[in-house]
N, C-alpha and C positions, 0 to 999 in steps of 0.2 A: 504494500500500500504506500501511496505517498505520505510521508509522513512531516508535521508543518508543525511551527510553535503553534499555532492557533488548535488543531487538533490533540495534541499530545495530552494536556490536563482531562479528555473525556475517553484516553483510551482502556481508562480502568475499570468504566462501565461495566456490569454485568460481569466482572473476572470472578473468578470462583478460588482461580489458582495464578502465579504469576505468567505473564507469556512474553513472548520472544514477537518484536511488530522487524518485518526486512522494509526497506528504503530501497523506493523502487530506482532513484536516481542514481542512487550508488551500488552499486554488488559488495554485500558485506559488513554494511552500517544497520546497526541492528538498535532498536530499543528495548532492552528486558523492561518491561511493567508490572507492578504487583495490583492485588486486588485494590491497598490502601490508596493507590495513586501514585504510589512513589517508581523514580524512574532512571533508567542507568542506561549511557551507552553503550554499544559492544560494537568489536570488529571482531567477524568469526568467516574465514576461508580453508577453503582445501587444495593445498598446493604440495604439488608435487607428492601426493598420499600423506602429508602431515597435515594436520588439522590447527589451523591457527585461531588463538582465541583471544583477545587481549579488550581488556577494560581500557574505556576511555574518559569516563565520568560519569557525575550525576547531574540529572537534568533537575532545576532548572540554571544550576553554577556552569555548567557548559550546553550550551545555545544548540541549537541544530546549525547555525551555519559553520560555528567555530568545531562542534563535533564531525562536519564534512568534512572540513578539509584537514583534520587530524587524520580522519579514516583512511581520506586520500592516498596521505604521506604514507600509510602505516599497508595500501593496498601497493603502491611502487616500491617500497620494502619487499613484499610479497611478493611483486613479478621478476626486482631483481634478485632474487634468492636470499634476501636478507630474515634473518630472523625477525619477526614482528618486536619480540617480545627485547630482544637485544635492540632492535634500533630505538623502539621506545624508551628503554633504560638510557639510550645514548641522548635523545632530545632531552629528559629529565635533567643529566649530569650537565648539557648544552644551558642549562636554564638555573642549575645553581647557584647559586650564591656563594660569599666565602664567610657569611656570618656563622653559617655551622662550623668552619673550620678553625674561625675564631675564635669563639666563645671555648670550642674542643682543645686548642691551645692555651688559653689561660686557666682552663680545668686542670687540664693534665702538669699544671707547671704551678700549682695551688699547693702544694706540698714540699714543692722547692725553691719557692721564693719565700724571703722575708712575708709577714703581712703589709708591713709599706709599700712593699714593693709590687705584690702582688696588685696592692689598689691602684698604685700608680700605674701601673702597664694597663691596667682594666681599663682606668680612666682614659689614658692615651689611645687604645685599641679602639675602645667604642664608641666614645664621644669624636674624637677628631677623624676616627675614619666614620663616623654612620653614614653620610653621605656613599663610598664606596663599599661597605660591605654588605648592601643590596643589592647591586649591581650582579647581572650575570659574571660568572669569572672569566668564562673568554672574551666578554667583551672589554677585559680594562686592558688597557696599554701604556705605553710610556706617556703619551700627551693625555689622559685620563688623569694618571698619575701626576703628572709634572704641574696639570694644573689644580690638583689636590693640594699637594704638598706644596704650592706658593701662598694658597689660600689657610693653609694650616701658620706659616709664617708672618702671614701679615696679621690673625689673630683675628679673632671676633668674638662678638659676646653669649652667653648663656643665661636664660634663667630655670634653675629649678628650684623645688621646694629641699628646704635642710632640718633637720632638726636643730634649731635654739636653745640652750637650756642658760640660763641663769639665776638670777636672787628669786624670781617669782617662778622659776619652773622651768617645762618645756613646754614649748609648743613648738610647730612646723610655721618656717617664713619663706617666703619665696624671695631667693637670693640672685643678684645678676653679676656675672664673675665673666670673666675673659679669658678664652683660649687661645693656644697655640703658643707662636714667637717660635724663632729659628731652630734655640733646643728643643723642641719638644717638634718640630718638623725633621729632625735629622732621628729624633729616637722613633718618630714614628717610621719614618722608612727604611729602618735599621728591622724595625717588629715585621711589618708588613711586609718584608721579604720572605720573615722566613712564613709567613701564613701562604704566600703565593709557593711556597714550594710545599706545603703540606698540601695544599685543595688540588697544585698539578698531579702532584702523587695519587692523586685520588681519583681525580677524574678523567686522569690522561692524555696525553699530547692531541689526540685529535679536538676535544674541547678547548686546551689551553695550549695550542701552540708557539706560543712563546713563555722562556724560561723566565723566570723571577731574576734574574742575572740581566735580561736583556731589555725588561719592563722598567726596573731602576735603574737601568745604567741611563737611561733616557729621563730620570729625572731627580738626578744626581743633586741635592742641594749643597751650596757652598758652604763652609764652615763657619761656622758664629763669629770670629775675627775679620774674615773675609768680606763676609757680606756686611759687618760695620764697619770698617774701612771703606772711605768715599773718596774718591781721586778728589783732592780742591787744587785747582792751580793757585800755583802763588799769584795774589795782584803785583804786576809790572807797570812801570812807570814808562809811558811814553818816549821814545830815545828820543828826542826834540826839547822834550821837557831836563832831559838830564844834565844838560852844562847850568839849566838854573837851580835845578836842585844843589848840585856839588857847588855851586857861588855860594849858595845861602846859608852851606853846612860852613863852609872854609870863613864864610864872612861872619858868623855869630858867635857872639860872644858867651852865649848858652852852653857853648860846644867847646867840650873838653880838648884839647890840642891831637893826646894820644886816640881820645876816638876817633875825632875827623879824621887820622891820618886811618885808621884802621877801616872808616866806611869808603872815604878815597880808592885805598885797596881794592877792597870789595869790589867797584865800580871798573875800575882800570882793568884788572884782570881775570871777570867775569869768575869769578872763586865762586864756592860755597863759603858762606859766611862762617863759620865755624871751622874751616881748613885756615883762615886767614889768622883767625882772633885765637887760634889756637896756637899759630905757626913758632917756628924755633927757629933760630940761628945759623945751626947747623944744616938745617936744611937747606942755605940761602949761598948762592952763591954768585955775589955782585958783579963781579970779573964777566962771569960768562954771561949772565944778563939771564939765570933760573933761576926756578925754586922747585924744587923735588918733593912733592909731597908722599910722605912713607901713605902705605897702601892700610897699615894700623891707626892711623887719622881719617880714613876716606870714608865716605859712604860707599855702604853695599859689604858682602863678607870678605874678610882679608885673604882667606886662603882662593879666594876664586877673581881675585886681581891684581896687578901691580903697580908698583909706584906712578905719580903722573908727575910731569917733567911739566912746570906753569911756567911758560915766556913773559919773561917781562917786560913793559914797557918803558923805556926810558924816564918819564914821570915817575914811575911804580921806582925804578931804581934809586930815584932819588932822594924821592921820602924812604925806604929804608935805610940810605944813607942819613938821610936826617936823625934817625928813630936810633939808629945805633951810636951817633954822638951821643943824643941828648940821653941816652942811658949813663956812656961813658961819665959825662959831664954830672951827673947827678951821683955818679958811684952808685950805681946800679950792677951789676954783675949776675947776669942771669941769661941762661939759655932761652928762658922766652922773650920773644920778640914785644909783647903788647903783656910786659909784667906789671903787677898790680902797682910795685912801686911806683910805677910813675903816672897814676891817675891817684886820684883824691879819693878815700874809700876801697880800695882798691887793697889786697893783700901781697905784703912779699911773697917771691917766691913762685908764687902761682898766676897765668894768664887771667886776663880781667873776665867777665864776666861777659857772657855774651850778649844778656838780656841789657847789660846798664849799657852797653854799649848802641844797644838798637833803640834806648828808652832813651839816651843822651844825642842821639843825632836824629832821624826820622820823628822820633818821636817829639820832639821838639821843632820840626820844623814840620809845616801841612802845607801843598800847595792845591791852588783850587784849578777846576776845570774851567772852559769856557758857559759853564753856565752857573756858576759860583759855589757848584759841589768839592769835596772835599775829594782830592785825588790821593788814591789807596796804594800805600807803596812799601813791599817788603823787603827785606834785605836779597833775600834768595829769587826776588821778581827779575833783578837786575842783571842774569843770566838770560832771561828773557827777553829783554832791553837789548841786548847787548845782541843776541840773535837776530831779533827783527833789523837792528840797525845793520848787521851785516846781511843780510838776505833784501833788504832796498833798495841796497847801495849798488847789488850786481856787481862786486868787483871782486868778492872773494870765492874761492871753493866751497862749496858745504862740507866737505870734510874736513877741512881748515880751522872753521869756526868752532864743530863739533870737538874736533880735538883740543882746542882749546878748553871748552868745558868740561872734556872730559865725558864726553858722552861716546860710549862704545859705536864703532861700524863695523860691521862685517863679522867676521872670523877672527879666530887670533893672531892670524899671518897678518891682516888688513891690521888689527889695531898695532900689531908690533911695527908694522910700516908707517903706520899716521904719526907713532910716537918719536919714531928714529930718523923719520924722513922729511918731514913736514915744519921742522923749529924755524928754518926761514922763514917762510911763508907766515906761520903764527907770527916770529916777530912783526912781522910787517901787519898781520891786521891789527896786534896789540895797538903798535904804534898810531896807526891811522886813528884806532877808537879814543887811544887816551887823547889826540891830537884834537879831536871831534868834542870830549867831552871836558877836557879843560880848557876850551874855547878858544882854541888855536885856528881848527878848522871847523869853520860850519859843513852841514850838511850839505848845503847845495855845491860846496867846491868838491867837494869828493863825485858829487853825480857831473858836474862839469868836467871833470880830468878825467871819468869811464867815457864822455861823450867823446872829449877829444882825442883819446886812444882809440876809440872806436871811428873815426873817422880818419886819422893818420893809419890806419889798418888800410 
């Protein structure tokens, strides 16, 4: 008989005993009916002399159309020689979930953890994954994942009810607290692997084709240091603006003698500000017109770089010819270069301070923009400065300039070449800069002498 929702609730009419109704649409889709009314479906075929019978529900939680094309699948089963009974086991396992294997993970590991610990993994398990532990398990993957686990890190909130107790009792409140944050998205994917390798075990690579190896490798979070470390560039001072900066540090009276000379520095020979205010004597050698900084003073680790050889500029030589009288002159006798003795506040013995040094010159002088803002300018911007003024000018190498800062090219054959091969060349941008920024040479003669070489070309 044709059989139709609209029919089904009166096929129990006059039953005495339950019966079997066949669907005349489909060969195979059967409804067992009882006298009570109550009603189930079936697929029942004879193939191949084996007799196949398999439940597909009860009516009315599965519909006649959704029970057809159950039947369907379970009849193409049947023509291609498949077990009913196995493929249907196989669509079930297809339809899983990993909450059972969840919850079966934090049972079985109730007896070997701490009790804190056990609440704590609960809590991480269930609350931060519920979202994916309903989920079919073949259907998560790495961007499932990946966008779980950022969603676990940026955190969100919850309310449930807690138990209260205090001076007046207990009762139950309803509390709103916040989950997530980076630790607790790295422990959750650290859990959630090994739940992805219990439910593959289980259900088998045809459901879950990919390994728990290959689902988090695709959504690998960064480590809690990592991801709070935020690149900031240093603010840089205009190179236009820098010969009026260095007039106003050299011209103030605010300004200690030995700092100016130590931001000068700075400025002249595009340093790290801390290689400079740190620097020693020994390392300095006037004659040849360097200064060798040991690779135990540098940024970055010592064992994975070497010494860098800073060109100086003729300016630059001078002030530390200045800087090594007036030590003499004071009876001063100290391997450091910018020793305490000879600032105000300042300790024997020991380089000055880095910070009074940045709080005694910038800090004390602010220049403003064209629109009467305060222009933002740090010691270590002035590597920057010093970049752009060579990269506008078009007149020097980029690996020229680089090497001068000290910024690695290439390989280690290349950096051993920029450092061994390259000191002319560095002198000469040194010079051009310091010439540039103690106001010997404006900028536009330097772009006038590229133009006129470039036309005597």
């Amino acid at each position: 008989m044709k059989i139709t929702e609209k029919n089904i609730s009166r096929l129990h009419a006059g039953l005495t005993a339950p019966k079997v109704f066949t669907d005349d649409r489909l060969s195979g889709l059967c409804l067992n009916v009882t006298p009570r009314g109550k009603a189930r479906w079936l697929f029942r075929s004879q193939a191949a002399g084996a007799p196949a019978k398999v439940s597909i529900g009860p009516f009315p939680i599965v519909g006649y159309h959704e029970a057809y094309d159950l039947a369907l699948k379970i009849a193409q089963d049947v023509f291609a020689g498949r077990s009913p009974k196995a493929a249907k086991a196989k669509r079930e396992r297809a339809h899983s979930t990993l909450r059972p294997f969840a919850d079966k993970y934090l049972a079985d590991n109730k007896g070997n953890w701490a009790s804190t610990t056990h609440t704590n993994w609960t809590s991480k398990i269930l609350i931060l994954g519920e979202a994916l532990l309903d989920l079919p398990a073949g259907d998560i993957d790495s961007g499932i994942l990946a966008d779980h686990v950022e969603k676990i890190r940026n955190k969100w909130k919850i309310t449930t009810e807690n138990v209260v107790v205090n001076q007046r009792g207990e009762y139950r409140a309803m509390v709103t607290r916040e989950v997530g944050g980076v630790t607790a998205a790295a422990d959750f994917l650290r859990m959630f692997k090994t739940i992805l390798d219990i439910a593959r075990s289980k259900l088998g690579v045809e459901v879950m084709p990919l390994s728990a190896d290959e689902i988090v490798s695709g959504a690998k979070i960064a480590s809690k240091a990592i991801l709070q470390h935020k690149v900031v560039h240093m603010a840089s001072l205009p190179y236009l603006r820098a010969p009026e900066l260095l007039r106003l540090v050299r011209g103030s009276n605010r300004v200690q003698r030995l700092y100016a000379a130590a931001f000068e520095l700075v400025i002249l020979n595009a340093s790290r500000f801390n290689e400079v205010v740190g620097g020693e004597w020994p390392e300095v050698d006037l004659d040849r017109g360097v200064w060798v900084i040991p690779a135990s003073r540098m940024k970055g680790k010592t064992h994975k770089r070497g010494d860098h050889t800073l060109v100086l500029a003729p300016r630059s030589i001078e002030i530390l010819t200045e800087l090594r009288a007036a030590a003499s002159a004071a009876g001063v006798d100290s391997k450091f270069i910018f020793d305490g003795a000879l600032s105000s506040g300042g300790r024997p013995g020991q380089p000055v301070k880095s910070n009074s040094v940045r709080q005694g010159t910038i800090g004390k002088i602010q220049l403003k923009n064209d629109a009467g803002a305060d222009l933002p300018v740090t010691m270590h911007g002035f590597r920057s400065t010093f970049k752009s003024w060579a990269e506008d000018s078009g007149k020097y190498n980029y690996a020229v300039s680089e090497a001068q800062i000290d910024h690695a090219m290439g390989g280690k054959v290349q950096a051993s070449y920029d450092r061994a091969e390259r000191l002319s060349l560095r002198k000469q941008i040194v010079t051009d800069w310091a010439d540039f920024v103690c106001g010997a040479k404006p900028f536009e003669t330097v772009l006038d002498d590229i133009a006129l070489s470039q036309r005597a070309a």
